[in-house]
C-alpha positions in Angstrom: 13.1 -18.6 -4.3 11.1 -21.6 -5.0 7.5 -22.2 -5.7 7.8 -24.4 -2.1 9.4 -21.7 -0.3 7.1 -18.9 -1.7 4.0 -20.9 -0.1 6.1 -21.2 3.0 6.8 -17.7 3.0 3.1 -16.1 3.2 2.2 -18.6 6.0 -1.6 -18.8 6.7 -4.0 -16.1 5.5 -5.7 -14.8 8.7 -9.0 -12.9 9.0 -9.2 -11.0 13.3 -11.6 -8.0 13.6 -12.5 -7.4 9.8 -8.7 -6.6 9.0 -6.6 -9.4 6.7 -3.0 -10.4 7.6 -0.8 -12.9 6.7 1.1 -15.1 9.5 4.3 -15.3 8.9 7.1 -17.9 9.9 9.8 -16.1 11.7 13.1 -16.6 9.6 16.6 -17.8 11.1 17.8 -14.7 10.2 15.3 -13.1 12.2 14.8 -10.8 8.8 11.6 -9.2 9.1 8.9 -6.2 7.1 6.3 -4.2 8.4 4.3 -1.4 6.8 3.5 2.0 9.1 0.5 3.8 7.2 -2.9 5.4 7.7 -5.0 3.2 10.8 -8.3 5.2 9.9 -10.3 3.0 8.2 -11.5 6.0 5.4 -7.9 6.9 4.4 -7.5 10.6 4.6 -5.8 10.9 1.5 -6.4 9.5 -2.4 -2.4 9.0 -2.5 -1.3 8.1 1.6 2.0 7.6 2.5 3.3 4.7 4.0 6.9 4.0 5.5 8.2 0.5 4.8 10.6 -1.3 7.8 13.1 -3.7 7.1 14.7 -5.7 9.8 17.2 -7.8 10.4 19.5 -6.5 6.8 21.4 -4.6 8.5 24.7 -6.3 6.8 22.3 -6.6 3.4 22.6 -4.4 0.7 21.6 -3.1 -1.6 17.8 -4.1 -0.8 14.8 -4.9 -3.8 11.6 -3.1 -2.0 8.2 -4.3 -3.7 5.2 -2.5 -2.4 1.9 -3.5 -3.8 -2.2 -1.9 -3.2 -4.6 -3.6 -4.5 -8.8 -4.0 -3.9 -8.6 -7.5 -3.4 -7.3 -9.2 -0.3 -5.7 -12.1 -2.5 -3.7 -9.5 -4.4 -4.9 -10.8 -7.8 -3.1 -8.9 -10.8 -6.5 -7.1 -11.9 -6.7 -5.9 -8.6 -3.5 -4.5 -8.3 -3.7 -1.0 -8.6 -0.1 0.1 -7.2 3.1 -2.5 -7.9 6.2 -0.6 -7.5 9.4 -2.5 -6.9 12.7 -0.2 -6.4 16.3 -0.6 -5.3 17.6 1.1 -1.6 20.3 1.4 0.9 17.8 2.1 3.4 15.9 -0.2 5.7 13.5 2.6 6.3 12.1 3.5 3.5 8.9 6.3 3.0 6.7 5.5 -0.2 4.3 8.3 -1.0 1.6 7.2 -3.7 1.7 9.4 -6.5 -1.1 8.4 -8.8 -4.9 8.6 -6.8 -6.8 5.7 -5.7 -10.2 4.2 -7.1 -12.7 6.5 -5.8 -14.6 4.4 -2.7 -13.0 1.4 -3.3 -11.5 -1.2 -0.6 -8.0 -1.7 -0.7 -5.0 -3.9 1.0 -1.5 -3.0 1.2 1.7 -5.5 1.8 5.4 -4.9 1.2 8.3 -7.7 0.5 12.3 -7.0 0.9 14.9 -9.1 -0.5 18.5 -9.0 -0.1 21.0 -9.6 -3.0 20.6 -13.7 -2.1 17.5 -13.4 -2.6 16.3 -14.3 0.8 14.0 -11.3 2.0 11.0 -11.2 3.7 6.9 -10.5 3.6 4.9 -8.1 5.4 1.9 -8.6 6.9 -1.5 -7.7 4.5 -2.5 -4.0 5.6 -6.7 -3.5 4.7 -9.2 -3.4 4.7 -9.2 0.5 4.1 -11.7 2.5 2.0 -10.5 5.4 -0.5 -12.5 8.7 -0.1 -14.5 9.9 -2.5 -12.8 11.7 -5.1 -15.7 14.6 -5.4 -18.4 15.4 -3.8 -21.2 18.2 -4.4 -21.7 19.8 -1.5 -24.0 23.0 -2.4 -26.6 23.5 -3.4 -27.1 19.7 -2.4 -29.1 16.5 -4.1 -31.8 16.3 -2.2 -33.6 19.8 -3.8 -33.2 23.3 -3.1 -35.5 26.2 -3.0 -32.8 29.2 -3.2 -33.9 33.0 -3.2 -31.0 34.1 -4.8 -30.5 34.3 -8.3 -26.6 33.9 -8.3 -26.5 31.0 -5.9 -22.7 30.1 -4.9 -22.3 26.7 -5.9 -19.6 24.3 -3.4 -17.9 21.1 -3.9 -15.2 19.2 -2.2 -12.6 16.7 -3.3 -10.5 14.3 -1.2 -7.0 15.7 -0.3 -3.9 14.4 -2.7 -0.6 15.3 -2.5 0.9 18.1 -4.7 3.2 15.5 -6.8 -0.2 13.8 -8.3 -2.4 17.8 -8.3 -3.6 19.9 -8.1 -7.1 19.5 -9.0 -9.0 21.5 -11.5 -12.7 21.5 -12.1 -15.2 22.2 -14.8 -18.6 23.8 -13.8 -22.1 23.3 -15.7 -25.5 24.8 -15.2 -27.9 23.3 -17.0 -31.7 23.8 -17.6 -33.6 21.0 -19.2 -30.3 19.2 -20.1 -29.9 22.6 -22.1 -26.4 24.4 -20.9 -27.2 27.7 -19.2 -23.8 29.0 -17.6 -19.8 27.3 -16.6 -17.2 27.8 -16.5 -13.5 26.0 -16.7 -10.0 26.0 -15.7 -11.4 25.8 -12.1 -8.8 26.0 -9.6 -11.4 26.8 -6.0 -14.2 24.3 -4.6 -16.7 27.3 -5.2 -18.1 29.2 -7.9 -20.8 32.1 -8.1 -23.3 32.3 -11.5 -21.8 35.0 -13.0 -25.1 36.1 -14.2 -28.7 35.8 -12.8 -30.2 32.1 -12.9 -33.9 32.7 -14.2 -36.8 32.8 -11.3 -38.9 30.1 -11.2 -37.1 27.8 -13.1 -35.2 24.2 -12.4 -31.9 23.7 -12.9 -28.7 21.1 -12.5 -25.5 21.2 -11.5 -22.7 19.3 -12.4 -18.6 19.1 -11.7 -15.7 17.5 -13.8 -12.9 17.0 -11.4 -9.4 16.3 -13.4 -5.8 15.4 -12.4 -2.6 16.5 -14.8 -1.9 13.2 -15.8 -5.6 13.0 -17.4 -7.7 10.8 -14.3 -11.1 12.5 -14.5 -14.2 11.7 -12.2 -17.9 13.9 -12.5 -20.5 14.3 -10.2 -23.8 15.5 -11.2 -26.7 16.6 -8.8 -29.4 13.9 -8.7 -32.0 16.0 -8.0 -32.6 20.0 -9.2 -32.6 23.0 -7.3 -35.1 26.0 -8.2 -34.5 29.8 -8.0 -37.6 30.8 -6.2 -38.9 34.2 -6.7 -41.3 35.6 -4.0 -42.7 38.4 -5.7 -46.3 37.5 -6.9 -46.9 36.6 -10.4 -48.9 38.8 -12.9 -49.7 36.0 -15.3 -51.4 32.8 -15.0 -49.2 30.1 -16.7 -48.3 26.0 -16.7 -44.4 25.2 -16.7 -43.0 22.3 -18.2 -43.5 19.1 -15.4 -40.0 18.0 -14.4 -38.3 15.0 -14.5 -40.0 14.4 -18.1 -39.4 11.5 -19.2 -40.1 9.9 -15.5 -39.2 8.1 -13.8 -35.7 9.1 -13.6 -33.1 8.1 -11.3 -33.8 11.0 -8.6 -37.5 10.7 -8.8 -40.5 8.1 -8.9 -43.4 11.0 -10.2 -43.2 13.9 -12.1 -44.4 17.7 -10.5 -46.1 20.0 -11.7 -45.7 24.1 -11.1 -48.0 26.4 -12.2 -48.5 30.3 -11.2 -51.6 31.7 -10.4 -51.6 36.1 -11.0 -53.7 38.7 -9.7 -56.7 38.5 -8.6 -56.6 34.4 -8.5 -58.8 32.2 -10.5 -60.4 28.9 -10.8 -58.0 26.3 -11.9 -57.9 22.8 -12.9 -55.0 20.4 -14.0 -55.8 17.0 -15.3 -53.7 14.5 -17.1 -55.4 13.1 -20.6 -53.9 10.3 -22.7 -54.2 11.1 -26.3 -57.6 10.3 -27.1 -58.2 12.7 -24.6 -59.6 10.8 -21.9 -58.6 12.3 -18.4 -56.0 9.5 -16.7 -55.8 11.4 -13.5 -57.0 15.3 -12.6 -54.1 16.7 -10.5 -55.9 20.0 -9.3 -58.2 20.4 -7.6 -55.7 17.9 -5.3 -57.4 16.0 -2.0 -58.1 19.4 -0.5 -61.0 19.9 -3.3 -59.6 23.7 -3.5 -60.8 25.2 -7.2 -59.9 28.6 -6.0 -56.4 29.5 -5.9 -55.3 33.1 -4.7 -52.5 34.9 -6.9 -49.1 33.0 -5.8 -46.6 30.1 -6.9 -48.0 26.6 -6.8 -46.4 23.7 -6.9 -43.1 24.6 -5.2 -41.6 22.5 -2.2 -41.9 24.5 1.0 -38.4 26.5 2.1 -36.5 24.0 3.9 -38.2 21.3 3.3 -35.4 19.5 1.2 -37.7 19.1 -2.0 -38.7 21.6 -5.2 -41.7 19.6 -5.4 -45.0 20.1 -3.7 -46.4 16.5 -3.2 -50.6 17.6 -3.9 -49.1 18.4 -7.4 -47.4 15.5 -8.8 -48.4 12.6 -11.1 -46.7 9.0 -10.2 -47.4 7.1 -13.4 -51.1 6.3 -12.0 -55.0 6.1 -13.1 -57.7 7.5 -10.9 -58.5 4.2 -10.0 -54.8 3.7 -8.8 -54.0 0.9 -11.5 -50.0 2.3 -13.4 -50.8 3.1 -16.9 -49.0 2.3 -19.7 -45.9 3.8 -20.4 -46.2 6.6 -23.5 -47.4 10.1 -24.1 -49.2 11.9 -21.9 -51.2 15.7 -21.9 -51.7 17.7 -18.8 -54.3 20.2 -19.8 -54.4 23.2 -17.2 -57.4 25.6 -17.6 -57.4 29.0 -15.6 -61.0 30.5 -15.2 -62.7 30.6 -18.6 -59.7 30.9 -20.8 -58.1 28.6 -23.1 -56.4 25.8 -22.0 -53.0 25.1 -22.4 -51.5 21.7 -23.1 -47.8 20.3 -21.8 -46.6 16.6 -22.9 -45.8 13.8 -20.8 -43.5 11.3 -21.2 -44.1 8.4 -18.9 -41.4 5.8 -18.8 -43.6 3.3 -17.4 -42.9 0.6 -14.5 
């Protein structure tokens, strides 16, 4: 076919309610394509099938199918991401995608059959639909947990795909502090159980490795951190570690603090020093001007409340005066009744 007739041949690229198509000229032979396939504009499927029509070949054989997906409506070759071309007898052909889609991308489909003259025919463009997300962490979930379990059962999801391209299997990771605490591999189920106890008290991350036989890979890691709460009171008085740190981080603007409090309670303070020991900001006692604290866990978001962190104990990279300091090192200095202090470091990222 001819550079001339190939611009003949798609017609006028037309845009009518968000969806692309091509206008067509209708042929002599009244030869004609069309492409049946998901309607739904998230497809429900990483590979979907799609059943390619030929009319008007019915005295045509054999027939030179060309489907084509890409992520751009102008079906430029780095946005192709299936081009399969195949010989058939059949003017009704199914075409099941066998390799996944970009996670959450946009894509177009369009199908083209010629005959042995070479005269064929165009489908219309097919798009735009959007590919589901390959995984997704479900449990416990990205905007904080407070659990009072210790072997929490951890749930994810991926987007169906069809047995040819799976099945999926899935690598697990706990991790404290970026520090590996538990996993597991070889994965075959969307859930997994710690198969030990997850310390009390403590924040942790969770993160999934989703992989394909023919080596595609995607992970998803939890953007915020869940914490194992335990309601018993404490019998010490201690400062953990703040968390993120460094901070900012990508889940959070401020840094929070958790500290316990044991029996019978005590007079506490928490103050943030730079290292010529000036104090930058004092943290507790917060707005309420409590300096008594009864034994119990401070610090902690509230069951439910979608946050580990308790906001009248968190530090957002600010003076006492409200000006942002500069980014660096950082002490928090927490003293308990007349005993020693103890010191964690800061590391402030800065603004």
């Amino acid at each position: 076919m001819s550079a001339v007739a190939r611009r003949r041949w798609w017609g006028a690229l037309v845009l009518c309610g968000g969806t692309a198509f091509v206008t067509l000229p209708r042929l002599l032979s009244g030869q004609s394509v069309a492409v049946d396939g998901p309607t739904a504009v998230v497809l429900p499927s990483l590979t979907p099938a799609l059943v390619v029509r030929a009319v008007g070949f019915a005295n045509v054989r054999p027939l030179r199918v060309r489907v084509q997906i890409a992520t751009s409506v102008d079906f430029a070759v780095g946005s192709l991401t299936v081009d399969s071309s195949f010989t058939t007898t059949d003017t009704t052909i199914a075409v099941q995608i066998t390799r996944a889609l970009p996670s959450e991308a946009t894509v177009f489909w369009r199908a083209s059959v010629q005959g042995v003259s070479g005269l064929g025919a165009e489908s219309p463009i097919t798009g735009p639909r959007t590919v589901p997300a390959w995984l997704t962490l479900v449990f416990p979930s990205s905007a904080g947990e407070i659990l009072d379990v210790r072997r929490p059962l951890f749930v994810w999801k991926s987007a169906r795909i069809t047995p040819a391209a799976g099945p999926w299997t899935y690598t697990l990771e706990i991790t404290n502090g970026g520090r590996p605490e538990q996993g597991a591999a070889g994965l075959l189920d969307t859930t997994f159980r710690a198969p030990t106890n997850l310390q009390a008290n403590t924040s942790y991350r969770w993160s999934v490795r989703a992989a394909l036989p023919n080596g595609d890979f995607v992970r998803a890691a939890s953007l915020a951190s869940f914490l194992i709460n335990d309601p018993a009171l404490p019998t010490t008085t201690i400062l953990y570690q703040n968390f993120p740190n460094p901070f900012p981080s990508a889940a959070s603007f401020s840094t929070c603090f958790w500290f316990d409090v044991g029996e019978p309670g005590a007079t506490v303070s928490l103050d943030v020093l730079d290292l010529r020991g000036n104090v930058v900001r004092t943290i507790a006692p917060a707005r309420d001007g409590v300096t008594q604290f009864t034994a119990g866990r401070y610090g902690r978001g509230a069951l439910g409340a979608g946050s580990n962190c308790d906001n009248r104990f968190v530090w957002d990279g600010t003076a006492s005066d409200g000006r942002t300091v500069a980014a660096g090192v950082y002490v928090a200095r927490f003293r308990s009744g007349t005993g020693a202090p103890t010191f964690r470091r800061i590391l402030f990222n800065g603004r």
